[in-house]
N, C-alpha and C positions, 0 to 999 in steps of 0.2 A: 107084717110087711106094711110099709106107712107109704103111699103114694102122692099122698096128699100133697105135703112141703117136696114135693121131688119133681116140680116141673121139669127138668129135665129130661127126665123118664118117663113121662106122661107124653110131652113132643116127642122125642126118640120114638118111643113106641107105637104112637100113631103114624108117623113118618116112616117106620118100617112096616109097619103093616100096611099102606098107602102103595109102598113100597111093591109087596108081595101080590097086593090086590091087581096092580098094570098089570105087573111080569103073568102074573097066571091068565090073566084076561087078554092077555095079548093089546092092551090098550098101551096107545103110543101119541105123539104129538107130532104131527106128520113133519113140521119146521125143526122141529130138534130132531127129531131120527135123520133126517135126511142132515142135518147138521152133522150128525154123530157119523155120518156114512165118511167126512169130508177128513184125509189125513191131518191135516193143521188144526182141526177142531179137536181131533184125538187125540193130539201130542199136546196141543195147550191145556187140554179138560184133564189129560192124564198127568205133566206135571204139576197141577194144581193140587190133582187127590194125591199125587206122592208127599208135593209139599205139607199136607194135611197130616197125612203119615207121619211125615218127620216131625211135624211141629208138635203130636200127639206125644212125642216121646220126650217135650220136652218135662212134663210133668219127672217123669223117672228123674231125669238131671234134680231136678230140685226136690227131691228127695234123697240124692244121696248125695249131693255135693254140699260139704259143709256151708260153703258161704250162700248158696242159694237157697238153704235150707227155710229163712224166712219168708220164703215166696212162695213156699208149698201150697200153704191152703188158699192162694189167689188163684194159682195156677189150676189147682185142682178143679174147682169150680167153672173155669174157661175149659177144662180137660172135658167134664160132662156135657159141658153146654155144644161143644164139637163134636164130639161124640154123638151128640143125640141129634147133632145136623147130620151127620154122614151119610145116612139114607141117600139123603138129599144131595150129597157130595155123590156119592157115587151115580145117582142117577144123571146128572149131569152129564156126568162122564159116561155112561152107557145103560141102557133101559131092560137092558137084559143081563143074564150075568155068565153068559160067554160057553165053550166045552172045553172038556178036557180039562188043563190043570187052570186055566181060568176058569169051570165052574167051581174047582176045587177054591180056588183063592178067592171066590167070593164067597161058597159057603162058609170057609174060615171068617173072613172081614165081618160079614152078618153073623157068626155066632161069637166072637166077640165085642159085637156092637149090641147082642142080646146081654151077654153077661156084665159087659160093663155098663147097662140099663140100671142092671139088678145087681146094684153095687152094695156095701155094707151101713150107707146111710138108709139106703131104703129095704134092705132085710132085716135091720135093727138087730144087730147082735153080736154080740162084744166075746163071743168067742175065738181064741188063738188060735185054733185050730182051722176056724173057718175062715177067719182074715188072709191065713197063708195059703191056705186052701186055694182060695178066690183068686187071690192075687198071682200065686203061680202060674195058675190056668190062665187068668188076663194075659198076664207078659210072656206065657210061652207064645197062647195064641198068636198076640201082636208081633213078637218077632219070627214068627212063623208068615202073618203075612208081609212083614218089612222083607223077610227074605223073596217070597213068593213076586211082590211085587219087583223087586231090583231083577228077579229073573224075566218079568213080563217085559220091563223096559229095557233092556238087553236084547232080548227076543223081536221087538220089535224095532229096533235101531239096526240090528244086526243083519235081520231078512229084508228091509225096507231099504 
């Protein structure tokens, strides 16, 4: 495992572990929790992380759509670099990570924000088995929480 050349995954990882360190300590920032309390604050912060969401997926498109196929490894590289901000995306958006099936949809978000930390540049290993392996697990997770989120924002347009 090479960490070195993978700043991505060196911020990612301390960003989630920053991350982990508030939520368990109960440490907050008393302007943004009371921020996070405010409806318009949660609806702007949350479609931002949805946008984030989407925009994460555009990697896939350029990978499978022929003509964009040239843009893959640009995007790819914006794809980590987002990714390893998400921490950071999602704390914006809220400091805690919710009950019920929003704790469930953030533990998902966080463990494919672990897995796509520890991606195949940075396990070095050019086996097929574990590319698809990886990769399955990535894009089920993610569209496990693309789902999970469209039901949050439903949920919350719906009762509000």
């Amino acid at each position: 495992m090479v960490l070195n050349n993978n700043k991505s995954t060196i911020v990612g990882l301390v960003l989630l572990f920053a991350f982990f360190v508030q939520y368990s300590l109960k440490l907050e920032w008393t302007w943004l929790f009371q921020l996070q309390q405010q409806e318009m604050y949660k609806r702007w912060s949350g479609l931002f992380l949805a946008l984030f969401i989407g925009f994460q997926w555009l990697l896939s498109l350029t990978r499978t759509v022929k003509k964009w196929k040239s843009r893959a490894m640009g995007m790819q590289n914006i794809h980590k670099w987002l990714g390893a901000l998400s921490p950071l995306f999602f704390y914006i958006h809220s400091m805690g990570m919710g009950f019920g099936y929003l704790l469930l949809l953030s533990y998902i978000f966080f463990s494919n924000t672990l897995l796509g930390y520890f991606n195949l540049d940075v396990l070095k290993n050019n086996s097929d088995a574990l590319f698809k392996g990886w990769m399955i697990t990535h894009v089920a997770l993610s569209l496990v929480v693309t789902i999970m989120m469209v039901f949050h924002i439903t949920m919350v347009f719906y009762y509000k």
